[in-house]
N, C-alpha and C positions, 0 to 999 in steps of 0.2 A: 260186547259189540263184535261185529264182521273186521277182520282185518286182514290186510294185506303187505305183509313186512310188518312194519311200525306204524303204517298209516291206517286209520279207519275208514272203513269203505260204509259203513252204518252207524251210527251213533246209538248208546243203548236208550237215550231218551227218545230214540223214532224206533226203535223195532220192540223198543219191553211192551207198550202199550198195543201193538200191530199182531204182535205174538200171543199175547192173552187174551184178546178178540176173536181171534184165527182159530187158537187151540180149543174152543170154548164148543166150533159148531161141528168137528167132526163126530160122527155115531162112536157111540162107547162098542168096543169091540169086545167081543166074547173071546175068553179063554177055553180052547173045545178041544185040549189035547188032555187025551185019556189019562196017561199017569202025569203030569203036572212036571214031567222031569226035563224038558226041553228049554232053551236056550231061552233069557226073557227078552220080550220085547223092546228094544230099543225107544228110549223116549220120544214123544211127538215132541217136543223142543228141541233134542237136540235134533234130529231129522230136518224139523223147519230149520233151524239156523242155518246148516249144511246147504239145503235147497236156496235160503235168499243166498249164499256166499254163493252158488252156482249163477245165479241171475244176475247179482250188482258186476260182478268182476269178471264174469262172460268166461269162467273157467269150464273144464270137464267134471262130470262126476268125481273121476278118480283123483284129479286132483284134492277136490272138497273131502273123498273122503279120507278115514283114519283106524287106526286099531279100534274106535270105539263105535265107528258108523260103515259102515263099507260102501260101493257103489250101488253092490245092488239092493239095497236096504232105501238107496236114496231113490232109485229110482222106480222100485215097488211102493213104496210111499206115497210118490208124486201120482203115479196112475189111482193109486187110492183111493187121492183125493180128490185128484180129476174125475173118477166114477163116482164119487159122492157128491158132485156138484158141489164143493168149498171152495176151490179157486178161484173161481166168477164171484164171492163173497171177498174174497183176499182183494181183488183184484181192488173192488170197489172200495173197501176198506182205505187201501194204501190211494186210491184217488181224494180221498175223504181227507186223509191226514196231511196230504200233500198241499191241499185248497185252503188247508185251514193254518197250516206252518208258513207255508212260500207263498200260494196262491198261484193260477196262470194268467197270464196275459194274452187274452183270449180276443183282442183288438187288432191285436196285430200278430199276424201268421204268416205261415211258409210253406212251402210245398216244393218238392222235387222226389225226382226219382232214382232207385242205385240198384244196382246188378248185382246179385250173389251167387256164390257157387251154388249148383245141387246136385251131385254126385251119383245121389243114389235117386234121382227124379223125383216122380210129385204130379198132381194134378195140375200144379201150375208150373212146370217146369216145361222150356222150352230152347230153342238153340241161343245162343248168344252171341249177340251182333259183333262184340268187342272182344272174345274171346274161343275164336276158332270154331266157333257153332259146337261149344263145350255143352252140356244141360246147365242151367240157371235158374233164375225167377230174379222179377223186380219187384223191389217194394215202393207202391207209390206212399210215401210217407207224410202225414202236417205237422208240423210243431207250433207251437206256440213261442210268444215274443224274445223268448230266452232262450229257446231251443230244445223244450221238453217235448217230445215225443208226442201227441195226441192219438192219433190215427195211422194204421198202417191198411195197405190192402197191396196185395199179392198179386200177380200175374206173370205170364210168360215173359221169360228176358228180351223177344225182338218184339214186345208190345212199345207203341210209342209212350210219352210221361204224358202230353195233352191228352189220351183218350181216357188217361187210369184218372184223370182228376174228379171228372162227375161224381163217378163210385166212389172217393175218397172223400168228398165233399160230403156225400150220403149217410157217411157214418159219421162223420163232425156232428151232423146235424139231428143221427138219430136220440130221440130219450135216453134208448137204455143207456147209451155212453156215460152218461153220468157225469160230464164236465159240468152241470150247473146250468145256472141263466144263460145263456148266450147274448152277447152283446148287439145291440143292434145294424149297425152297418162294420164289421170289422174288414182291417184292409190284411189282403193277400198277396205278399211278396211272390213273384214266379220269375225265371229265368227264360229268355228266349225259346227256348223249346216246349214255351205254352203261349208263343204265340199266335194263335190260330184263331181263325173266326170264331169257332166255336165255345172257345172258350172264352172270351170278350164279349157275346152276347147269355152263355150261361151265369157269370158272376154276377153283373147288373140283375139278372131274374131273381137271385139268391138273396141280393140283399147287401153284398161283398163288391169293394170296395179294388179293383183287381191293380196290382202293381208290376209291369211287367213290360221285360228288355226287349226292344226290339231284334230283329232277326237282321243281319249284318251290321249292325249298329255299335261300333266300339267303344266299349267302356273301358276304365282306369287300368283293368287286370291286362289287356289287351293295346294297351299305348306302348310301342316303340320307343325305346330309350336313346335321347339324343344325345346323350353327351357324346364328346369326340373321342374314337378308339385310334388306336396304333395301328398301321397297317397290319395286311397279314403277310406273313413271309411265306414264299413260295419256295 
């Protein structure tokens, strides 16, 4: 299993079966070095494990790597198999295993949006409203009833969260996403900053079920504490 100190970050009963799935579809690579006397190739297992520890635990290559994998082994790999089109099979794989272990709760969802650095730009990188017109991007994000990730979509950081929701809506709802059935009317939890016409008359067309904070309207997070304080000394 993947670990992190003492604690498991993967359990070997979800990644043994994910792992010999995976390893099964990349092309068998030829050995084309003339005298055979070169360094051997590092196994596709251990490279995958390396890779999921880079993903669950949001670490760096060099972290993940070791005397027995390096970084750049780990990251020659990954393009590998991103140019092999295996990923988009992984991907789906671990959505597969997920529906059939946990399952999502795909009735009741969430939507918001959050700023991230980008340093080095991007096609969706743009000034940032909240920090000094830095470079950014937002991801407008869904999760599902528990908070598992569904959907992301990307754009500039001074884009509003009400206008990324259509296009985030788009991909909940395309096939290839591969979440399953979709449920009939599920509800969508949103935070004031979708409250707009537009989007009040898009969820009703959809199907979706909209739950959503008024725009000055004070909720629990935002009540004034009455109990009685001490004066303040001057």
């Amino acid at each position: 299993m993947i670990t992190r100190g003492s604690a498991p970050a993967v359990l070997s009963c979800i990644l043994d079966p994910i792992r010999d799935r995976f390893l099964a579809l990349p092309p068998v690579r030829e050995d084309r070095h003339p005298w055979g006397c070169h360094n051997p190739r590092i196994s596709d297992a251990v490279v995958f494990d390396r890779l999921v520890q880079v993903l669950v635990l949001g670490c760096g290559y060099e972290r993940a790597a070791d005397k027995d994998c390096s970084a750049t082994t780990l990251r020659r790999r990954r393009d590998e198999w991103i140019a092999a089109g295996v990923t988009e099979t992984l991907r789906l794989l671990v959505l597969a295993a997920c529906d059939r272990m946990i399952g999502l709760e795909l009735d009741q969802l969430s939507a918001d949006g959050c700023i991230a650095k980008a340093p080095s730009g991007g096609e969706c990188a743009g000034k940032s409203p909240v920090d000094r017109a830095k470079r950014s991007i937002k991801r407008s994000q869904l999760a599902d009833g528990q908070g598992i990730p569904l959907v992301t979509y990307p754009a500039p950081a001074n884009t509003r969260d009400h206008t990324l929701l259509p296009a985030t809506l788009d991909r909940f709802a395309d096939p290839q996403a591969s979440l399953g059935p979709l449920p009939a009317s599920p509800r969508l939890s949103l935070d004031a900053g979708y409250d707009y016409g537009m989007v009040h008359q898009d969820l009703p067309a959809r199907g979706i079920t909209g739950q959503i904070a008024r725009r000055g309207a004070k909720t629990s997070i935002y009540r004034w504490d009455t109990r009685p304080r001490s004066p303040r000394i001057r």
